[in-house]
Backbone as JSON, one array per atom type, in Angstrom:
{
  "sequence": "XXXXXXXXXXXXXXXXXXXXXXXXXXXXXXXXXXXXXXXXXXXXXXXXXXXXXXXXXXXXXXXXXXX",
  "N": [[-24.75, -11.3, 7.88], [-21.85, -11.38, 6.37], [-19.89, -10.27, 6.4], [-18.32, -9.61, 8.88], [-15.7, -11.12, 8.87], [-14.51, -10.08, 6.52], [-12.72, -7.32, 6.75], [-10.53, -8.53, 8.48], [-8.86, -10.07, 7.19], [-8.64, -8.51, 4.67], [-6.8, -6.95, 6.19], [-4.6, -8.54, 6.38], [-3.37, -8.78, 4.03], [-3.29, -6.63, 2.82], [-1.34, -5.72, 4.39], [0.87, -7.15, 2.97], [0.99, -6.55, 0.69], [1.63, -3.88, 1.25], [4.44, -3.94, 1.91], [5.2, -5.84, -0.3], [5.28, -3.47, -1.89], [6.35, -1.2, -1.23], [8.83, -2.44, -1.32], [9.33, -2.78, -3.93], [9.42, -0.28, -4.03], [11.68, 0.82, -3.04], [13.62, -0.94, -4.5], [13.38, 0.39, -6.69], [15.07, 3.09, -6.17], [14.45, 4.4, -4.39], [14.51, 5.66, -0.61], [14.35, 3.51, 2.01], [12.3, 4.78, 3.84], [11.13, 7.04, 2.93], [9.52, 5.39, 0.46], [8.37, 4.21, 2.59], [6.71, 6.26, 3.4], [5.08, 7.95, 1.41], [3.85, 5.08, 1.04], [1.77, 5.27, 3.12], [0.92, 7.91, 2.87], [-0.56, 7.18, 0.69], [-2.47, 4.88, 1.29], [-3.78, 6.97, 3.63], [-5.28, 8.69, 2.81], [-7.25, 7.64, 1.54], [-7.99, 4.89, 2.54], [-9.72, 2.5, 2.75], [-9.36, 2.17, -0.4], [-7.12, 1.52, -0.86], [-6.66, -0.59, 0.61], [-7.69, -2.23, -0.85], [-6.29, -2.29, -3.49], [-3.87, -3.84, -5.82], [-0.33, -4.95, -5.82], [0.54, -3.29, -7.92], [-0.97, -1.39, -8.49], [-0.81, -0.12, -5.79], [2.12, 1.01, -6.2], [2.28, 2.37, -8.28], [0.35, 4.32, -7.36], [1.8, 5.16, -4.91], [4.21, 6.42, -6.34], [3.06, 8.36, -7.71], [2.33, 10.05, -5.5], [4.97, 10.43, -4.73], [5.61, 11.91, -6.61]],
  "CA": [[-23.5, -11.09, 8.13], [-20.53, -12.19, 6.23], [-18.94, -8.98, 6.24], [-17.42, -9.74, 9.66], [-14.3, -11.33, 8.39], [-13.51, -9.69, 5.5], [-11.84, -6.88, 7.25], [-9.37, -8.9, 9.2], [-8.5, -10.54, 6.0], [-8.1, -7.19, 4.03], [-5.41, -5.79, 6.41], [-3.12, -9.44, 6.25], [-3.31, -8.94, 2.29], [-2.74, -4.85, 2.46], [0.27, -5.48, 4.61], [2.11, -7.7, 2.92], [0.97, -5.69, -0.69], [2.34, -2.34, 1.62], [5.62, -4.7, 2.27], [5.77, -6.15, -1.39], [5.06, -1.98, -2.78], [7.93, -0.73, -0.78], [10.07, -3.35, -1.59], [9.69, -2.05, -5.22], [10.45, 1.74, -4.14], [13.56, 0.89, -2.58], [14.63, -1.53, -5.94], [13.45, 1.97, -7.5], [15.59, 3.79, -5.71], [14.0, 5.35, -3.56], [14.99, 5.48, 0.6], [13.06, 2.89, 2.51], [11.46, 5.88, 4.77], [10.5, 7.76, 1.83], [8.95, 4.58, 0.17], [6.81, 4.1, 3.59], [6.14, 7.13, 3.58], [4.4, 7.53, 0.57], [2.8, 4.75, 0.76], [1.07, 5.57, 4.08], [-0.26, 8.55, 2.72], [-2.05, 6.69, -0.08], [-3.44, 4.81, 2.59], [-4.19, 7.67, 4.95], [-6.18, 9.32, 1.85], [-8.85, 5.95, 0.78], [-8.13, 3.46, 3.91], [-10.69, 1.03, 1.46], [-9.24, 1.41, -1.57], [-5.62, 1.15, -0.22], [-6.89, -2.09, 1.75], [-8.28, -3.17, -2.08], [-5.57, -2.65, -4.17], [-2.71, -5.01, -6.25], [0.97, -4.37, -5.42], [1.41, -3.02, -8.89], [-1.68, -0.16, -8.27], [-0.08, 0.85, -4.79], [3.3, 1.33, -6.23], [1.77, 3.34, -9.11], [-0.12, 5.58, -6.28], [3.04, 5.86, -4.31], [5.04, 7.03, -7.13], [2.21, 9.65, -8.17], [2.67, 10.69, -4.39], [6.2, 11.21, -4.71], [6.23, 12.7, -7.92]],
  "C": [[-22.24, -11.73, 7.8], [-19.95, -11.44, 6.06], [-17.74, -9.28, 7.45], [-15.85, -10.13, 9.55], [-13.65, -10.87, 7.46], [-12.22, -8.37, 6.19], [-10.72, -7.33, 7.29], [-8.37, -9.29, 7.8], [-7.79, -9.5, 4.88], [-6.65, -6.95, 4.37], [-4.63, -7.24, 6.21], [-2.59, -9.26, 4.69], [-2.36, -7.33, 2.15], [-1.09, -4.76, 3.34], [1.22, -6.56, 3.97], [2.13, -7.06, 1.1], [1.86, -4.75, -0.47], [3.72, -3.01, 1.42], [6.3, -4.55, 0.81], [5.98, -4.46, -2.51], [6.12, -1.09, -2.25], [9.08, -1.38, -1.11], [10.63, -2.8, -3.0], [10.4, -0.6, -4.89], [11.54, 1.23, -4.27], [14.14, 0.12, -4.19], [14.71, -0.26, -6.94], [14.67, 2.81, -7.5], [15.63, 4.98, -4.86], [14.29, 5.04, -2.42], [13.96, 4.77, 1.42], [12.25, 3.61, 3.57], [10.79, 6.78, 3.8], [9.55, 6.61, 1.27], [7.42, 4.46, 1.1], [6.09, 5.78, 3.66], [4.56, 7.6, 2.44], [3.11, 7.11, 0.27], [1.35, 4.68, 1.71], [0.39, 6.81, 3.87], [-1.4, 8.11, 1.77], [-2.95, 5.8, 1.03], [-4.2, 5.94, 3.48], [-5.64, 8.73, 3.59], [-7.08, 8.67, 1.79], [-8.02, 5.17, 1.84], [-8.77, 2.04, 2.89], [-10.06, 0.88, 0.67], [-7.89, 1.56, -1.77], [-5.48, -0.02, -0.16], [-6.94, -3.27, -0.02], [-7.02, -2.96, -3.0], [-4.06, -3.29, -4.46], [-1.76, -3.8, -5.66], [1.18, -3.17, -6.65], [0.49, -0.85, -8.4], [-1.1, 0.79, -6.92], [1.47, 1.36, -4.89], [3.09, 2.69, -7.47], [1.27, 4.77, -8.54], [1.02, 5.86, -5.47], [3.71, 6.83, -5.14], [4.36, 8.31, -7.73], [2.52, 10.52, -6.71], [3.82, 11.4, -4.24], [6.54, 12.17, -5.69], [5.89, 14.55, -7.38]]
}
């Protein structure tokens, strides 16, 4: 069992990726409620591979979301 911690670990990383991937919308130009929005459905779609990916990949999946 060394799985136990990775979790916890995941979500401090995925929220401050979600943080740093909104931060981009909005420099985008996009409305920071639209931004979260977004990016909470790529999350709400893959939970895992939300949790797993860079800032650059969740701003890439946001922006496919919005498009």
């Amino acid at each position: 069992g060394g799985m136990a911690a990775e979790p916890a670990a995941a979500v401090v990383v995925e929220g401050a990726s979600m943080e740093d991937a909104a931060s981009a919308l909005v420099n985008l130009g996009y409305p920071q409620a639209t931004a979260w929005q977004a990016l909470r459905s790529v999350q709400q779609r893959d939970p895992e591979a939300a949790a797993a990916m860079r800032v650059e990949e969740l701003i890439r999946e946001a922006l496919r979301a919005l498009a």
